[in-house]
C-alpha positions in Angstrom: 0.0 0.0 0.0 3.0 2.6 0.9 4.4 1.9 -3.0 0.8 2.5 -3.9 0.7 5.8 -2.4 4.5 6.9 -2.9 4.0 6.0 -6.8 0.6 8.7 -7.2 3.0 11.1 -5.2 6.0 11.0 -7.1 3.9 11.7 -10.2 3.4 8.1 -11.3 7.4 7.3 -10.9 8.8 4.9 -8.5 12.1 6.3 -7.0 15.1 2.9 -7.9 16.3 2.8 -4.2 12.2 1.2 -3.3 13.1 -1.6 -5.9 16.3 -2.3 -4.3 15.0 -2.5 -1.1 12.2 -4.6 -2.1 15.2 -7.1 -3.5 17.0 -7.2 -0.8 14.6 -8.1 1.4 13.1 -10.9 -0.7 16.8 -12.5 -1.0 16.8 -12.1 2.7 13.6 -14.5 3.0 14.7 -16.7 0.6 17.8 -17.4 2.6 16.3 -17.9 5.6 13.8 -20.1 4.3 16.0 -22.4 2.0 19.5 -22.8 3.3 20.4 -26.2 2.5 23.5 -25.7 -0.4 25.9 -23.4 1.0 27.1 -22.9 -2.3 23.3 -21.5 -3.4 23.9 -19.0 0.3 27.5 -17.9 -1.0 26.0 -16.5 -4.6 22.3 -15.4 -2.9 24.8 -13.3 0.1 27.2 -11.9 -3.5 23.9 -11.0 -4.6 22.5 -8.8 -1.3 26.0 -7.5 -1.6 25.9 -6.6 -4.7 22.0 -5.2 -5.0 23.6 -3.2 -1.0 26.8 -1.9 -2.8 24.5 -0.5 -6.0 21.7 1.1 -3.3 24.5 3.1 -1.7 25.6 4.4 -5.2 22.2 5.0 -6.2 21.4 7.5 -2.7 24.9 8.6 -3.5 24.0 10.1 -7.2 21.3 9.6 -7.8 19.2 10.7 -4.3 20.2 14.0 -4.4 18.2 14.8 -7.7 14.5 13.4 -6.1 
């Protein structure tokens, strides 16, 4: 409901950072629900890290202009 409302206030535009979050956090689940290969938690963690390392550059340059 709050992406609902953020999207009709930003003038129909979703700000990238939300999407990020929203990423994150569904890695996050998936981890802690399936955690048998520790192989498949290596790449999923690379992944948060990676999705983490791009939200910092995004409310670096890119947060400044919304």
């Amino acid at each position: 409901m709050a992406l609902i409302v953020k999207y009709f206030k930003n003038n129909f535009h979703f700000p990238l950072n939300f999407f990020l979050y929203i990423g994150i956090t569904a890695i996050v689940r998936l981890l802690i629900i399936d955690h048998e290969s520790s192989y498949d938690n290596l790449i999923w963690s690379v992944a948060i890290f990676v999705l983490v390392c791009s939200l910092v550059l995004v409310e670096k340059f890119i947060g400044h202009n919304e």
